[in-house]
Structure formats: structure tokens, C-alpha cells
N, C-alpha and C positions, 0 to 999 in steps of 0.2 A: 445512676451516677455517670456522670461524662468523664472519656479516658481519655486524661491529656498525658496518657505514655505508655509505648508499645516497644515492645518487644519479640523478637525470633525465638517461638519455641519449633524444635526441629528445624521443617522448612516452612513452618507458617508465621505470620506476623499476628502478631496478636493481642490486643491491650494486657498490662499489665494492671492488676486487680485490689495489689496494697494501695489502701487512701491514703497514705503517709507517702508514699512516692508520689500518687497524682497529684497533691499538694505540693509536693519538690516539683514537678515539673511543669504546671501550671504557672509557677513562681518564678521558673527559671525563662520561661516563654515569652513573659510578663518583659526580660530583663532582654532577651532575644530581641522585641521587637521595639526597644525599646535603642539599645547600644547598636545592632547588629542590621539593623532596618535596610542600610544601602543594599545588604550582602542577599536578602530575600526577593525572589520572584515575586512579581504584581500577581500572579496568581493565589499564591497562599498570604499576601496582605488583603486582597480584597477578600479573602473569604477566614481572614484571620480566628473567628470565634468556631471555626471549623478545624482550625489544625493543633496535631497533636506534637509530642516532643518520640523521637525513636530513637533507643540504644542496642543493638542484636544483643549484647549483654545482660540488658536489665540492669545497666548502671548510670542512675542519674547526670552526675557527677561530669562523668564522660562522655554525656549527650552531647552531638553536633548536625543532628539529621529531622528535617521534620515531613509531617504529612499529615496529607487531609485523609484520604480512604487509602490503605492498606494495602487494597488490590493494585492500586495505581504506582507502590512504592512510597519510599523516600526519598526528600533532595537533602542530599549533602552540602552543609553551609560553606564548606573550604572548599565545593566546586567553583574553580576558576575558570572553567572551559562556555560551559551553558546555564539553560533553566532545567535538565532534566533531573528525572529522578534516579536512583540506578536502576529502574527494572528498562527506562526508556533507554538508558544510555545502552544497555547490556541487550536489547533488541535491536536498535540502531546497528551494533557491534558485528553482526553476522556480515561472513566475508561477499554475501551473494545476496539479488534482491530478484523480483521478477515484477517488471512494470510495463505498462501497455498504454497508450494514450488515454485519457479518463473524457468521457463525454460532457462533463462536468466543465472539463477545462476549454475543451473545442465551444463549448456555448459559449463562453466569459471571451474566447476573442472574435467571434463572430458577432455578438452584439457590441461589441465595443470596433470591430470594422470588416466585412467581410474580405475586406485588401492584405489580412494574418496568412491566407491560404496563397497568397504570393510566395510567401519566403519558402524555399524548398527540404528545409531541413530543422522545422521547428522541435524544443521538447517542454515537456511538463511541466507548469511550476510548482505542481505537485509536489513532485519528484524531487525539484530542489529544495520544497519547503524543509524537507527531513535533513538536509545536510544542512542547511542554513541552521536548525533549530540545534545540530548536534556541535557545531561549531565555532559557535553564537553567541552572546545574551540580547534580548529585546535592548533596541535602541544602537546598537552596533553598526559600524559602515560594511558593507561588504559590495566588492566589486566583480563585473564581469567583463571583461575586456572584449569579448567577442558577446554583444550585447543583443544582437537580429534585434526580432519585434518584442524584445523585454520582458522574455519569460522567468530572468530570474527579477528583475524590477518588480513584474509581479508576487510572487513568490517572497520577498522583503515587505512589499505593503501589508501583505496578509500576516505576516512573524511579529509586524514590529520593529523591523531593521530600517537600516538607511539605505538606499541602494545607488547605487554610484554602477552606471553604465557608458563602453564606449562604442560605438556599430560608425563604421566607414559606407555602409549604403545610408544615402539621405532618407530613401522612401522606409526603411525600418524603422531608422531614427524616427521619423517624422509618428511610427504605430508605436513604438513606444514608447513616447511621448502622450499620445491618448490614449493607452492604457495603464499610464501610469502617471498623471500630470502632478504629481505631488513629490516627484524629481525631475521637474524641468531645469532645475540649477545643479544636477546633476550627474545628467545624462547627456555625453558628446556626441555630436558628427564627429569624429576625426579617427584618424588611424589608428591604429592600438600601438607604434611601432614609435608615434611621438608622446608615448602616454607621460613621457617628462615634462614635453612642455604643460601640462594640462595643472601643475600645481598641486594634486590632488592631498590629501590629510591624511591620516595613517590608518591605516584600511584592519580590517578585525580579519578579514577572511578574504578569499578571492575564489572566486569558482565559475569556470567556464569549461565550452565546449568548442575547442577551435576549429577554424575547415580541416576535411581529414583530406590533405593534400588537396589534389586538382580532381580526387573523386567527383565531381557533380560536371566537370567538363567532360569527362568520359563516363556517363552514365548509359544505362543500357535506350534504346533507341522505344523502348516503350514509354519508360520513364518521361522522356521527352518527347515522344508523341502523345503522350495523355495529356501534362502540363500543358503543352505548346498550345493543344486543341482547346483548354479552357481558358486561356488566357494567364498562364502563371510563369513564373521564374524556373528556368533549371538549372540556375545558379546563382551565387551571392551576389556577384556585380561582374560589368565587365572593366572593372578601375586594375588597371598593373599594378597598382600597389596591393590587390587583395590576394591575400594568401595563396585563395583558393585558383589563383589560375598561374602559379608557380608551376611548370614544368619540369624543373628540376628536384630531383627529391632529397640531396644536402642542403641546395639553397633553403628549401622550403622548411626543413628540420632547425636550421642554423636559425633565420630568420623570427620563428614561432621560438623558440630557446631565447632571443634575445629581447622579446617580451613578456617573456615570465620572469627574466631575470629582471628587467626594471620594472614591475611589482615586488621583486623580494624586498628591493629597497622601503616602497612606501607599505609594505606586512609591517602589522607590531612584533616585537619580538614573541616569538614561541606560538605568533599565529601559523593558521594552515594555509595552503592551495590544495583546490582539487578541479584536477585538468579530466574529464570527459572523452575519450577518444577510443578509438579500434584501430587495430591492425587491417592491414585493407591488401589487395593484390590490382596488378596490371599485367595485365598481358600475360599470365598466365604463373605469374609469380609474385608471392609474399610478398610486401614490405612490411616489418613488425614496426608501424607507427608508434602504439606505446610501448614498448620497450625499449626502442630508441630514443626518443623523448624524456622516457625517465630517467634512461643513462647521461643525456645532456644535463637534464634539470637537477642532479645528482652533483654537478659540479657545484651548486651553489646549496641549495634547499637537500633538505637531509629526505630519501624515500620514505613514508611511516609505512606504507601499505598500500595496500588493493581491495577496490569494491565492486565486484561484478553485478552490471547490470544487464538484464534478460528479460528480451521481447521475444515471447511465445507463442504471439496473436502474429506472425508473419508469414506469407507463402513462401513454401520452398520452391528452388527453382531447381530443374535437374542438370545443374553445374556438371561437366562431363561427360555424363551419359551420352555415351554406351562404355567409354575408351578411357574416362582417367580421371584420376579423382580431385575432388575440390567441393570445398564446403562452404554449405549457407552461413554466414557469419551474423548470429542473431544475440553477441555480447558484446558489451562495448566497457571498455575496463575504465574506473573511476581511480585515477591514480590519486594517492592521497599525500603531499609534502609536508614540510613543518621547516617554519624560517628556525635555526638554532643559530 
């Protein structure tokens, strides 16, 4: 017999086994995809003759959860947030992740242009694909403001999403553009600092990773003698208007705060931001870039939380030694907001 209804015994899911419920709940399924169809992922419609109905109680009646395999979870019909299940939601949920570049992804911009290894501060759209999908539903706008060669562009073709990117270097724009030519209407050349003028429609999510101050102007002299010697960028651009060569460290907090704030505008309400950054040092002192950041961003967009990400695959350098301490800074904290 096929079990169209499961149930939580203990901590296992597990079909329930009276035929007078799987008949209730085959029926009720019936009426699911029948009244309820917008509210289902494309996933469990195309594989509709696969999915069951879940109550943890074993109460018909009160079913609002379904699923195809057990091990995979349930999705909740009243989730307004995404496509996930809750076992994905509740794995997503951990406050720390630990990711490293995927070889996977350096192929996909190498064949699409070897000119990706220009930009000097690329990341994964891996990476992003997981926040996009936790943030989300397929077919959603989600933007990045600080857009380089279009790793979250990517990252939305592969979801499902719409991606709406902005990059002030032409030569990024121009990569991702050909790594993503299926948002050519948009994806801007322009500042992120006019993102008013740009019109843009009401965005589901936003997530970037902005310059971490004028770091890559003062990068260490190896850095840019490896780059230099292959012919690459050691920094975003040399335009005044780009963040990243703001000397000043209010102007530059002030300035990046007054681009997140005109995104709050075009967020739907009770959507998210998630800003990307580290706390960085000069000259031999601190600046706590995110925590100041999210105390600005704090005036408008409400904090939800923190999502630490951790590069493990990096050399350490022996900062200090022999006389004083200072550390490899190998986390970069994913601030998480919510327009309320």
C-alpha cells in the first residue's frame, strides 16, 4: 500500500499505517493541489504522485506539511519565507559555516572568461546559493549592490531567482554580463550610491559583500607583487567614487550606511539584507567594520542576527612575532537585517 501520511513517532517520521487515514489524506492532497497549488514548490508538483501529507500528531484534519522522502523533511504550506523543508531550514539555521573556494566554481568562470581572475576579491556562488534559497522562493528578485563579476548573478540563475546586479567597474560589468547574459536588462554599470536613479521594483532579498574599506589599497606587498606579476587587479577600480579607495574611515562607514539605507526602501516589507564583511585592522589597530556597520544599519533595518563564515584552507602569516600579538583573521561575519 502507498503512504499518503506520516507521522513523528519519537524522533522518527514515519508513515502512518491506518488505510482510513491514508484515504483522508490522499483526499485531502487531492484538494491541496487542487485550491492551494500557488502556495507549493515546483518541486513536490512535478513529482506530485510522490508526495505524502505530514501531521507530528497523526492528525488528519490538522495536516498543513508535505513531503516526498522523510529523510529529506517536510515543507510547511504556511512557509512564507522559502522552498525549504524544516530539516533544511533548521540546518541552514546553525550560527557558523566553514567554506573554502569550490573547484567546481573556479571552472564555471574560467570557461566562461579567464579575465574572472582579474577581480581581486571574488566569492562563491555556492555560497550564496544557500542564503538565496533560505531567503527566497523560486522566481524572486534579489539584489546585489556591490555586484564584481556576478557571483551572486550566478548563484540566482542556478535557484531560480531574478537577479538584479550593480558593479561601478565597466570590465566586471562587462563578466557579468557573460556569465550571466540572461540579466542583461538587469545588471548596471553604475554606482550603487545612485541606486535611486536606477527605478529598480521591489526586491525579495538583498545580499552583498561590500569593499572592506580601502583594505586592497594597503594590501600586504606580496599580494601585489604576485598579482601585479600576472597581470591582475589589486584593487576594484581606481574611480573616486569607489568605496574602496575612501581614506577616511567615517566617510567610508557613513557613505556604505547610505546605500543600504536606499535599498531598505525598494526591500518588500518583512524582506531580509545580508551584508558580507569583517572587521579588518591598520596600522596596527582594529577597526570593527561589522559591528559598526550594524550599529549604523540598526537605525533603520532591525539586526536578526549573525552568520559566521570560516576559511580554514588559508595560510597563516606570523602577524607579530616575536613581540606582540595579532591575529589571522580567517572569519568574515554575515550580518543578517529584516526591513520591519
Amino acid at each position: 500500500m502507498k503512504h499518503y501520511f506520516y507521522y513523528k513517532d519519537k524522533k522518527q517520521v514515519v508513515p502512518v499505517l491506518d488505510e482510513e487515514k491514508n484515504k483522508q489524506a490522499k483526499k485531502k492532497l487531492a484538494h491541496i493541489l487542487k485550491t492551494k497549488k500557488e502556495l507549493i514548490p515546483n518541486h513536490f508538483i512535478e513529482r506530485w504522485s510522490d508526495v505524502a501529507l505530514y501531521n507530528p500528531g497523526g492528525d488528519v484534519e490538522k495536516a498543513n506539511a508535505i513531503l516526498i522522502n522523510a529523510e529529506d523533511g517536510a515543507y510547511d504550506l504556511s512557509n512564507p519565507l522559502n522552498d525549504m523543508t524544516g530539516k533544511e531550514w533548521v540546518k541552514f539555521s546553525c550560527s557558523w559555516f566553514i567554506f573554502n573556494a569550490l573547484h567546481k566554481d573556479l571552472k564555471e568562470e574560467r570557461e566562461i572568461s579567464p579575465n574572472t581572475q582579474d577581480h581581486p576579491a571574488t566569492f562563491s556562488p555556492t555560497m550564496i546559493e544557500g542564503f538565496i534559497n533560505f531567503f527566497t522562493k523560486k522566481g524572486e528578485a534579489v539584489l546585489d549592490p556591490f555586484c564584481g563579476i556576478g557571483s551572486t548573478m550566478v548563484a540566482c540563475k542556478r535557484t531560480g531567482r531574478v537577479g538584479y546586479g550593480i558593479e561601478l567597474n565597466e570590465k566586471y560589468y562587462d563578466l557579468s554580463l557573460k556569465r550571466t547574459p540572461e540579466f542583461k536588462k538587469t545588471i548596471f554599470n553604475e554606482n550603487a550610491a545612485n541606486i535611486k536613479k536606477l527605478k529598480l521594483p521591489k526586491i525579495a532579498f538583498s545580499i552583498s559583500s561590500p569593499p572592506y574599506w580601502d583594505v586592497l589599497n594597503r594590501s600586504t606587498k606580496d599580494f601585489k607583487k604576485d598579482r601585479t606579476k600576472d597581470g591582475f587587479d589589486v584593487n576594484y577600480s581606481e574611480a573616486e567614487e569607489d568605496l574602496g579607495n575612501i581614506g577616511d574611515y567615517d566617510i567610508f562607514l557613513e557613505k556604505l550606511a547610505n546605500i543600504y539605507f536606499d535599498i531598505f526602501d525598494l526591500l518588500k516589507d518583512g524582506g531580509y539584507l545580508v551584508v558580507i564583511v569583517k572587521n579588518i585592522k591598520k596600522e596596527g589597530k582594529m577597526y570593527p567594520l561589522a559591528w559598526d556597520l550594524a550599529r549604523l544599519l540598526s537605525k533603520k533595518y532591525m539586526l536578526k542576527d549573525e552568520k559566521l563564515w570560516i576559511q580554514d584552507k588559508v595560510g597563516l602569516a606570523p602577524y607579530g612575532y616575536p613581540s606582540a600579538w595579532a591575529s589571522n583573521i580567517l572569519h568574515h561575519y554575515c550580518l543578517v537585517f529584516q526591513k520591519k
